[in-house]
N, C-alpha and C positions, 0 to 999 in steps of 0.2 A: 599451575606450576607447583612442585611439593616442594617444599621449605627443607628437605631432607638433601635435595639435589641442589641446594643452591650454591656450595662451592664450585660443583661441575661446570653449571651454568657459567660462574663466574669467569671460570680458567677459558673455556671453552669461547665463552665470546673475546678474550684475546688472539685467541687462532682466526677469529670467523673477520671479514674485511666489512659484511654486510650482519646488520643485529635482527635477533628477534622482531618478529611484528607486535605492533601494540598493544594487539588483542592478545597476544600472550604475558602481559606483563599485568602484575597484579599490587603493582605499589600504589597505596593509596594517596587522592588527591591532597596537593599540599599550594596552599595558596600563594602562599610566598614563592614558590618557585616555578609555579605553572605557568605553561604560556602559552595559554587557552585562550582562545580570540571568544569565543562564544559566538562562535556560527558552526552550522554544518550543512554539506549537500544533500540535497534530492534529486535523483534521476532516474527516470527509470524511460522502460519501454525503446531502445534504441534499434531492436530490428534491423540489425545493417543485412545486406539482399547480395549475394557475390551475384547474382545474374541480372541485375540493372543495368539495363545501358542508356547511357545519356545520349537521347535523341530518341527514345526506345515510346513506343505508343501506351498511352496509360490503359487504355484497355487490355491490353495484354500484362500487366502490372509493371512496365516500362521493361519487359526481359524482350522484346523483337521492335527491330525498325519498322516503321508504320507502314511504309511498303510489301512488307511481307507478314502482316497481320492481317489474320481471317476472321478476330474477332469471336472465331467459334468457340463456346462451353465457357466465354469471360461470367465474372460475375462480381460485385458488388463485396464485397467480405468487409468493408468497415463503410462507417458513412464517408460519402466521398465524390467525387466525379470517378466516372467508369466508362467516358469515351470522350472521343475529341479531345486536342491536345498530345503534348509529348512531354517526356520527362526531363527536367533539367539540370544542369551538371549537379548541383546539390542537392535533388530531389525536387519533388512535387508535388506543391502544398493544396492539401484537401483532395486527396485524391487515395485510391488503393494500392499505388506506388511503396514500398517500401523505403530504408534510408540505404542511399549510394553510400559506399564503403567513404566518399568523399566528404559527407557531410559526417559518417562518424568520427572522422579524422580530426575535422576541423573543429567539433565538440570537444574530443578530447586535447587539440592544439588549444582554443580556448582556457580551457578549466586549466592546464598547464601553465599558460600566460597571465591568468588574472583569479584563480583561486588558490593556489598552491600557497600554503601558509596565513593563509588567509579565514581557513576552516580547521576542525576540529576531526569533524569522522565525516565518513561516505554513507547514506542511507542509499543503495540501488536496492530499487524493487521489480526487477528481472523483465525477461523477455529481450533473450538477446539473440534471437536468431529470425528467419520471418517468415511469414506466414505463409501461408499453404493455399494459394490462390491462382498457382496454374499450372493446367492439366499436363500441361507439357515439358514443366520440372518440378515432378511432383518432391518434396521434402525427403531425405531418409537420413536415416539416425547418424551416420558419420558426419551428415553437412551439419546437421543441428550440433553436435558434439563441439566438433570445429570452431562454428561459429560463437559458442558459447566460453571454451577455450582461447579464441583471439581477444573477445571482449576484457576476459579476466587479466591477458597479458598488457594490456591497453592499462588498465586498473594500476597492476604494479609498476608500468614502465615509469607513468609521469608520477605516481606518488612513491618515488625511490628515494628511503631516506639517503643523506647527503653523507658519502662514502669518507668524506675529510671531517665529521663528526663519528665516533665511532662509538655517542651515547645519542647518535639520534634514532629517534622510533619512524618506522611504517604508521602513518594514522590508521586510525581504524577504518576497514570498510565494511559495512556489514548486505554482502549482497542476499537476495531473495529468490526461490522459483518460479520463471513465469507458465502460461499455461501454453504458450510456444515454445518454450525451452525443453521438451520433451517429445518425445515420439513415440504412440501418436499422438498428436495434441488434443490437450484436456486430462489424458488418462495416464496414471497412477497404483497403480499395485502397493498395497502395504512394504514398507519397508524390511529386511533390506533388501535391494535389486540395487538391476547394473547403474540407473538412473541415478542413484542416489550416490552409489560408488565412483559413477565418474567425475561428478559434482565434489565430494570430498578430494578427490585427488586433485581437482583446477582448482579448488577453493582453499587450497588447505593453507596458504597462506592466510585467508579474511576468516575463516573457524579458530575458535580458540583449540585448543589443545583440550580444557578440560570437558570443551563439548564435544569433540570431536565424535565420539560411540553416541552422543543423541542425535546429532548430523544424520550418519550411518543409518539408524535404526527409523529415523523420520523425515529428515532433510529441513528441520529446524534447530535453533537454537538462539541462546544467548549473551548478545556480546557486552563488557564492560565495556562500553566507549572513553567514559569516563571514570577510572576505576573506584569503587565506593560509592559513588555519587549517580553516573548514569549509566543505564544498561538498555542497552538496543535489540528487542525480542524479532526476529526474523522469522516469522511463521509460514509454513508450507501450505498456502492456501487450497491446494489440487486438494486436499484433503477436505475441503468444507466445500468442494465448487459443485455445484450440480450436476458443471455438464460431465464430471468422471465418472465415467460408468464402474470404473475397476472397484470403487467404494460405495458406499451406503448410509454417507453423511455422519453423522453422531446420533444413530439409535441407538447401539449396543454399545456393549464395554469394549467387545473386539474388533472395532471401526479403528484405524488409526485415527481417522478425526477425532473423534471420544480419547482416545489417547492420547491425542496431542492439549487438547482442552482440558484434560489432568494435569497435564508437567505444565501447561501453561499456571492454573491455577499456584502447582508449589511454588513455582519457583515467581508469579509476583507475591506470593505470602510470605517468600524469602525474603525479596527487594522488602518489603514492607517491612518485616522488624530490623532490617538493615538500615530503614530511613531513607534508601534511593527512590530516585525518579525511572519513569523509565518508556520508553515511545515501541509502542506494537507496530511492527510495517510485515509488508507482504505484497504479493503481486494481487491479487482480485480481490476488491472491497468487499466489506465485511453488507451487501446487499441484501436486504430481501426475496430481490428475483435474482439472485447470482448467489447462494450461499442455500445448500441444502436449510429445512426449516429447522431442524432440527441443532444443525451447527450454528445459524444464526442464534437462534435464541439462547444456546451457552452461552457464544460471542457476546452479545447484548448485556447476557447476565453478568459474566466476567468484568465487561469493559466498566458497568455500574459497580459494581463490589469493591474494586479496586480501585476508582476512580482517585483516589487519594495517594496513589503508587503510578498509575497509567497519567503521562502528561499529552501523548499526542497519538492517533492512531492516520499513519501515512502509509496511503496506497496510490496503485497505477493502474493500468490496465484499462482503463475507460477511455484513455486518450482526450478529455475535456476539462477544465478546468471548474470544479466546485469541491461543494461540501453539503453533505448531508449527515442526517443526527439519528443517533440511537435510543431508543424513547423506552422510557419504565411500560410504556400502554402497552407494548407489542409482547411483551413476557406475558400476556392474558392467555393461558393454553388453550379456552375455547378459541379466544382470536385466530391465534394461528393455526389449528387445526380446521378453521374456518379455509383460511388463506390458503392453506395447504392441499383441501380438495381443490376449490377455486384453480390454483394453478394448474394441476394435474390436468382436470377439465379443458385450460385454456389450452394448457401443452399439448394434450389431444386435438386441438381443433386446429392449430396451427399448422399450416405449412413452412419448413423453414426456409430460409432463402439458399440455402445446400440444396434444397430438393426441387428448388420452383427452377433454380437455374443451371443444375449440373442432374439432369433426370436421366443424363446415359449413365449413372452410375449408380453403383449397388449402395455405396455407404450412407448412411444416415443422420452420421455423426456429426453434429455443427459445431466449430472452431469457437461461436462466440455465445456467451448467456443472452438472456432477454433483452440489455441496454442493447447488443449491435445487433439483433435479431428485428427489433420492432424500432429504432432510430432517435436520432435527439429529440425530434418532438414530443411524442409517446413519453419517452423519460423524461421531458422535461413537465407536461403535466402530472407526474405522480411525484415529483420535487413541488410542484409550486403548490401542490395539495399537502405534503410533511411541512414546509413553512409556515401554510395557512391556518393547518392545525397546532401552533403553539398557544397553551394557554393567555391569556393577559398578564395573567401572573401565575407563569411556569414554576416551577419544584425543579432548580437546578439540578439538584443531584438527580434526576429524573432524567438526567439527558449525557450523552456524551457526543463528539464531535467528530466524525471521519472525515478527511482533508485527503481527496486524491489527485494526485498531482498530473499536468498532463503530460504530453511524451518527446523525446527527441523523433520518433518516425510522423514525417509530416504528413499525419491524417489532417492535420490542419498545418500549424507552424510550428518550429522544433524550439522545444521550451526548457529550463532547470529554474531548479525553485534553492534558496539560500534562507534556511531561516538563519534568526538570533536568539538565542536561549537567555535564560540568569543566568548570571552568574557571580550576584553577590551573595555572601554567606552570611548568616542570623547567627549572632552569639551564640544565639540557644533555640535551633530550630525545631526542636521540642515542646517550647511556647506557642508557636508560630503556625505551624504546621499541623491542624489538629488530626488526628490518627482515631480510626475507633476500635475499639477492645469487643473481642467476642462475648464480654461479661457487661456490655452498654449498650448492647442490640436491643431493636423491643423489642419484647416479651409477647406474650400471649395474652390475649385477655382473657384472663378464668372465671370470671365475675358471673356466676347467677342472673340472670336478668329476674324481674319480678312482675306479675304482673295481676289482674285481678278475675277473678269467678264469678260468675251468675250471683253468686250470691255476698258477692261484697268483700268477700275475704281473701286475702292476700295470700298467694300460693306462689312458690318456685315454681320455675318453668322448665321445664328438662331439658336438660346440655345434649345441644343433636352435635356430634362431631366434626369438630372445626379442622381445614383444609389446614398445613403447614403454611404460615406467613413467610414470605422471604424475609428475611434480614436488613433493616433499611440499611438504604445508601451511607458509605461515611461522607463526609464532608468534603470536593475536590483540595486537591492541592493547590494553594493559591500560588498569582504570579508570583510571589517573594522566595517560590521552594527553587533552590538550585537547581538548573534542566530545565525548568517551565521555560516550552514557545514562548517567544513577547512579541515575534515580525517576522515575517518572510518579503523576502523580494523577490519577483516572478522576472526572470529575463526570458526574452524569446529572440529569435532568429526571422529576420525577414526575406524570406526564400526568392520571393518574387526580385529584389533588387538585389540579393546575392547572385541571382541566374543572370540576369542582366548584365551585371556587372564583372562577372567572370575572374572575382578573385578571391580572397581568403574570407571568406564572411565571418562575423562578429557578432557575438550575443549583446544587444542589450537589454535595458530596466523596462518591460511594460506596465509593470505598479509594482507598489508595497503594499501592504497590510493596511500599515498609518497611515498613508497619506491618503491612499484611495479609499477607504473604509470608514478611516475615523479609529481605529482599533486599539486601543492601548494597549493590549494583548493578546493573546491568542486563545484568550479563556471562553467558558460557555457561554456564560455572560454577553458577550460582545458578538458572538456568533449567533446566538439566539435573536437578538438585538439586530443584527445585520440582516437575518433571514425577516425579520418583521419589517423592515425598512424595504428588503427588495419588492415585496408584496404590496406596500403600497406607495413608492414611487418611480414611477414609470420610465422616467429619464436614466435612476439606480439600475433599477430593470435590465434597461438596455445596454447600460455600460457593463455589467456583471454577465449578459449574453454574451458580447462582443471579446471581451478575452476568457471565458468558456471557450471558444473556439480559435482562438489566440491569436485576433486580429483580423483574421480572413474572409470578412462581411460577409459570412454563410451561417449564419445563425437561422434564418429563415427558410433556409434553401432545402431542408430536409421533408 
């Protein structure tokens, strides 16, 4: 907003019945008059399906009656059942079924009847149309558009500020790109394109204004949630994913990935001498095997550097419930050039499940990264191996923490996630909050070594050229910094007794943070601690499997 225009503004929202959204308003937080609950939603992954029909056979991805299923060219596209069975009014849990437009309904009848004023902002991190799983309605760009565009109108209907307040705000929502919300999925072209264009136009309500031409030019940006205090970075993951072929990861300067991991960089060096907090989301986890090496390791770099500005980094796309950590080890360039043939190698060797079960067709291109390519067991041995490996006594700033949340389409059971933030304020969060200065970094060590000669006498040793050191870590922001996660509550939907029961199904509580954890926050600390504890008890173990997959006793079943 320009402070130049702000008469206009002023006259102007007397004519308007409906005000500004949130994300356009730039007045800073004032405690005394705020009336900030300190929570905010997670959602992502809702995939509603217009060609579901209830009764519809799940091999066919519940789009034909089971009597007139041939079963021909089906295949498996996320972990799941992929035959036997039918679909039921509200979908069908653990299976390749997509969400009945009925179960999106009642998600958003839900959050209308029990979160409205009850949160702060909306974190959706996308995929809101579905997926590309059969041959005989194959996906094209209008329906994706469509579909993307009804979800958005869902967004505004139930969070419509209240028309008899004519100072109440739109909360903020700050939506994401997923890597089905485009056609064809996965792929991305540098911006700008039509992809980008028709997203500004559905979005331009949840884009700020002053991001709007970053939007345009990359299809990220960054929203004040909380203005001054917290800012909501929505990243354009297609840009770091592998499977897009339209890009080339973050080699060059002229990747948009590389340019998107620049404006990332200014603008938390902004949030930084600003004193905000601020949570990175996106739709594909910031993975090893999902995230070009090249953009991982920014990522990685980034999320450490900052870690005293960055308080949460939430994503989707996995459709399972955990968390895994971004480690100082894996910034080793030999490592990951290591890692990096390794993969290629494997990539060659692999057949994907596109080509073992759709061989009449020419395309090669597979919808999902290495997690739905090779299954939750596979990914769950190179999770239980990152746990294994924390030191006894880890180098916190050495780690940061990605928390990807699971989904409303029931690859398993339809879930949202409610954190609770701080939101008490320090006299002097300048005490408190330790920050580090580009003039407090270590240094280099220029020191001579010395050492001795055949013949006894002590001689310098010649300076061989020492590698650039990175810049240690500064210090995280502790729970006391405004914005800092302290809990989430995980609600999930139980599908099987919603079908049964054939009436308006109901989210509830499957855990918290505290209760089932022990967490007193959402810090690394606790996380690191929690990941030592699954690893050596077994009963943990099992309960941290069992809503991974959010209830649906197939943790094993993969």
């Amino acid at each position: 907003m320009l402070y130049s225009s702000g008469l206009i503004l002023v006259l102007a929202s007397c004519l308007q019945s409906i005000p500004t959204t949130s994300a356009q308003v730039d007045e800073p937080y004032d405690p005394d008059v705020s009336q900030l609950v300190g929570r905010f939603l997670h959602i992502t992954d809702i995939h509603p399906d217009e060609h579901y029909i209830t009764g519809g056979s799940i091999s066919s991805s519940c789009h034909r009656n089971a009597t007139d299923d041939d079963d021909d060219g089906m295949r498996a596209m996320r972990p799941g059942r992929t035959d036997g069975g039918i679909g039921g009014l509200y979908g069908s849990p653990y299976s390749i079924c997509d969400s009945p437009f009925s179960l999106a309904n009642a998600t958003f009848d839900w959050i209308d009847k029990n979160l409205i004023n009850n949160i702060d902002f909306v974190v959706w991190t996308g995929d809101n149309a579905r997926h590309d799983s059969d041959n005989e309605h194959p996906r094209t760009q209008d329906e994706i558009e469509d579909l993307n565009k009804d979800i958005a109108k869902k967004f505004l209907e139930i969070f419509t500020p209240d028309k008899d307040d004519p100072f109440q705000q739109r909360i903020p929502i700050v939506p994401s790109i997923g890597n089905n919300d485009v056609y064809p999925h996965n792929i991305m072209q540098a911006g700008p394109n039509r992809i980008l264009q028709h997203f500004s136009d559905i979005w331009s309500e949840f884009i700020p204004e002053s991001q709007y031409h970053t939007f345009q030019h990359g299809g990220y940006y960054v929203s004040e949630v909380v203005p001054g205090k917290i800012a909501v970075v929505a990243l354009n993951t297609l840009y770091f994913f592998n499977q897009n072929a339209a890009v080339d990861g973050c080699k060059t300067e002229d990747e948009p990935g590389t340019d998107q991991m620049d404006w990332l960089e200014v603008e938390l060096d902004s949030l930084r001498k600003r004193k905000m907090t601020a949570y990175l989301t996106g739709h594909v986890p910031p993975a090893r095997k999902s995230y070009s090496i090249t953009c991982f390791t920014r990522y990685t770099d980034i999320a450490l550097k900052f870690q005293d500005v960055i308080v949460g980094h939430l994503y989707g796309h996995a459709n399972i419930d955990h968390f895994f950590l971004l480690s100082q080890s894996t910034l080793n360039p030999e490592i990951m050039e290591e890692e990096e043939e390794a993969g290629v190698a494997k990539k060659e060797s692999q057949v994907s499940l596109r080509t073992q079960r759709r061989n009449e067709q020419d395309d090669d291109d597979d919808e999902y990264d290495p997690f739905h390519a090779m299954g939750l067991n596979s990914y769950l041995l190179e999770l239980w191996d990152q746990y294994e490996d924390i030191p006894r006594h880890a180098k916190l700033t050495d780690y940061a923490i990605v928390l990807v949340g699971p989904s409303v389409v029931p690859t398993y059971n339809p879930t949202l996630r409610v954190f609770s933030y701080q939101l008490a304020i320090e006299k002097d969060m300048s005490q408190t909050i330790p920050r580090i200065a580009p003039e407090d970094e270590e240094k280099l060590d220029e020191e001579d070594e010395e050492f001795e000669d055949t013949t006894g006498k002590k001689k310098k040793k010649k300076k061989k050229p020492k590698k650039p050191k990175r810049p240690v870590n500064p210090p995280a922001a502790p729970p006391i910094t405004f914005g800092f996660p302290l809990n989430y509550t995980q609600y999930w939907m139980n599908l099987t007794e919603a079908n049964i029961e054939q009436k308006q199904p109901e989210y509830t509580i499957e855990y918290t943070s505290h209760e089932a954890y022990g967490m007193k926050d959402l810090s690394v600390t606790h996380f690191l601690n929690l990941a030592r504890q699954i690893m050596k008890d077994t009963k943990l173990k099992e309960t941290y499997l069992a809503r991974m997959v959010v209830q649906t006793g197939t943790e094993n079943d993969h």
